[in-house]
Structure formats: structure tokens, C-alpha cells
C-alpha positions in Angstrom: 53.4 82.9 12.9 56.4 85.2 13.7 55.7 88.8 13.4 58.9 88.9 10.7 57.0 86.0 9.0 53.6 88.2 8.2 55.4 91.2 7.2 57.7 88.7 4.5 54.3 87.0 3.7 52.5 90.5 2.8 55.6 91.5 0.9 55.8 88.1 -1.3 52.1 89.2 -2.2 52.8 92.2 -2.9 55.9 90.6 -5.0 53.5 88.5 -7.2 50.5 90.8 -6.9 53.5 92.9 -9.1 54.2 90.8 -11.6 51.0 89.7 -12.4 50.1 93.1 -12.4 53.0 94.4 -14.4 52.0 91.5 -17.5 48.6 92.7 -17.6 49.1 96.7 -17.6 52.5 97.6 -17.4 51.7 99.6 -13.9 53.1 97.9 -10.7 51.5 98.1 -7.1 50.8 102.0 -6.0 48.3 104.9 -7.4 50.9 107.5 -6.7 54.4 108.0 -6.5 55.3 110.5 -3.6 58.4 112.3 -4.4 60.7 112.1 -0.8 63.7 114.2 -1.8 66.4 114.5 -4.9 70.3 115.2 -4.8 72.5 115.9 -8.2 70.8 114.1 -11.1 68.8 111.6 -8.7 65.2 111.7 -7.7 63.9 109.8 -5.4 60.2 108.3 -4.7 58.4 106.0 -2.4 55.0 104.5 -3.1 53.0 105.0 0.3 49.9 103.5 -0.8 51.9 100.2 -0.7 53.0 100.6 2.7 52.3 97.1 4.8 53.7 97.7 8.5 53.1 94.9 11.3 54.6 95.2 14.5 57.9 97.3 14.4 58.5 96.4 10.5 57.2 98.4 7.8 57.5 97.0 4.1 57.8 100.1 1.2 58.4 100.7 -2.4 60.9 103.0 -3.7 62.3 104.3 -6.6 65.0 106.2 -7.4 64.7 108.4 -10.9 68.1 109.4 -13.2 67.9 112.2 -15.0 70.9 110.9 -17.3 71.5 107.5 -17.9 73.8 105.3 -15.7 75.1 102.1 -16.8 74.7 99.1 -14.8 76.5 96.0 -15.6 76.9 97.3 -19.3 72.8 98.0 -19.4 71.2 101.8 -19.4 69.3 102.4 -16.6 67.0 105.4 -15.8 65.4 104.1 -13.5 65.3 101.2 -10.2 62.3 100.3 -8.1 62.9 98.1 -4.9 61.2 96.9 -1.8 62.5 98.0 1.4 61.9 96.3 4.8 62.7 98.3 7.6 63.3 97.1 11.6 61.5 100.3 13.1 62.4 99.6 16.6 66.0 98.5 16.0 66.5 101.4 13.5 67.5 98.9 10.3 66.9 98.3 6.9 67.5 95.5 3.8 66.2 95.5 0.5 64.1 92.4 -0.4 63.2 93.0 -4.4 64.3 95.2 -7.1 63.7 96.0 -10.9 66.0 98.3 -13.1 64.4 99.7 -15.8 66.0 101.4 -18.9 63.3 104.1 -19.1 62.8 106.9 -16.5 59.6 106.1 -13.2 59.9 102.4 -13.8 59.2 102.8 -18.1 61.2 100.8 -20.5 62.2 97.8 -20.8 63.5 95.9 -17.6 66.6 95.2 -17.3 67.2 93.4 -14.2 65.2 91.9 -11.3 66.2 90.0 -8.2 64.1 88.7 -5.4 67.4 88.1 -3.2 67.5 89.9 0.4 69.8 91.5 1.9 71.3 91.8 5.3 70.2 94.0 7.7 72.3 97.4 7.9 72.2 100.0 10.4 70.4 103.2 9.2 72.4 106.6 10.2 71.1 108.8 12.7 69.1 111.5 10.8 67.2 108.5 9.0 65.8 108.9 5.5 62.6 110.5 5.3 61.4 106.7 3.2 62.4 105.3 6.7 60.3 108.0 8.8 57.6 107.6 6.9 57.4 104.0 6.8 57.5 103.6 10.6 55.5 106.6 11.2 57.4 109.2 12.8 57.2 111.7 9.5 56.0 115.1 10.9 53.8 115.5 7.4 53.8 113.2 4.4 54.9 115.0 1.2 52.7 115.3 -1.1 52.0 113.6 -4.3 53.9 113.9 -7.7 53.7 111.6 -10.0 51.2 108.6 -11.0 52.7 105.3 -11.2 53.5 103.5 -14.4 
């Protein structure tokens, strides 16, 4: 098995491990949400106990938070959780899952989902601190803000 193949494999569990747990509690895949920065009325989180990392790819959760609603395709949102694969060594990322949520961390009802990938994009030089974390070259990890729904 490809190296890409394990780290897709681990993420697919962690996909349906997800929903199956998001049917039975309403609380999907990490004890904590680590709060990794926040800009205007945006906050954004990363779930680190759900990192999966194998070779030079690292698999994450992240969440961005909205103070005020946004609309989305004529739906409020307060909320979006994805699934981020990054390429540590090439210094990419794509998104693999997401879930939109019309109540703020990930609350609410959901409004949209989609397991469609995306293509791998180029990450900018001073890389996010989701992306430093998730391949390991974060000076210290933040620390801990919020339980997750």
C-alpha cells in the first residue's frame, strides 16, 4: 500500500467513525478544540487529538467559527468543520470533507456535507499555524479552548 493510500484509508475512518459518532451523540471525532488564531469576525480551530500523520502527510480537522452569520448558498451558517490533508514535504494542502453547520463550534443543524477532494494547492510561505502543527514544525502547541460538540 502507497503511503498516500494509508493516510486516505485513516481519514475515511475517521470519516465514518464521524458519522456514526455524530448519530449517536451529536459530538464528532476530538476531546478538544485548540483555538489556532482569529481575524475580523472569524475564529479558527483545529482538533489535534485527531491528527493521523504517515510519512510526509498529516490528516487534521478544522473549524472555522463566525461570530455573525454568513450565508452560504441561501443557508445560515455559523459554523464549517473540514478535513485537511497536507503534503508536508512538498508544502501542500486539499480539503477532503466538510460540514456547515447553522449553529456556532459545529452546533445546529447541518446544512451541507461533502466528501469530494480537492486538488492540491500550494500553501504560502509563512504557512498556517494548522499546517505547522500538523507536520510538526510548531514551536509550542496552543493551548486548549474549547470542548468539542
Amino acid at each position: 500500500m502507497k503511503p498516500l493510500q494509508g493516510v486516505l484509508l485513516a481519514a475515511s475512518a475517521v470519516c465514518l467513525f464521524a458519522a456514526s459518532a455524530r448519530a449517536d451523540s451529536d459530538k464528532v471525532l476530538a476531546d478538544h478544540w485548540i483555538e489556532i488564531g482569529a481575524k475580523n469576525d472569524v475564529t479558527r480551530y483545529i482538533a489535534a487529538s485527531a491528527l493521523v500523520r504517515q510519512d510526509q502527510y498529516a490528516v487534521i480537522w478544522r473549524m472555522q467559527n463566525y461570530a455573525a452569520e454568513r450565508v452560504i448558498d441561501k443557508q445560515p451558517v455559523r459554523s464549517i468543520k473540514y478535513q485537511v490533508e497536507y503534503n508536508c514535504a512538498s508544502h501542500q494542502r486539499r480539503g477532503l470533507y466538510y460540514e456547515m453547520y447553522s449553529g456556532q463550534m459545529g452546533t445546529g443543524d447541518l446544512i451541507a456535507m461533502s466528501y469530494d477532494r480537492d486538488h492540491w494547492r500550494a500553501l504560502p510561505v509563512n504557512a498556517s499555524h494548522a499546517y505547522q502543527l500538523a507536520c510538526g514544525t510548531a514551536a509550542a502547541a496552543p493551548a486548549v479552548v474549547a470542548s468539542a460538540p
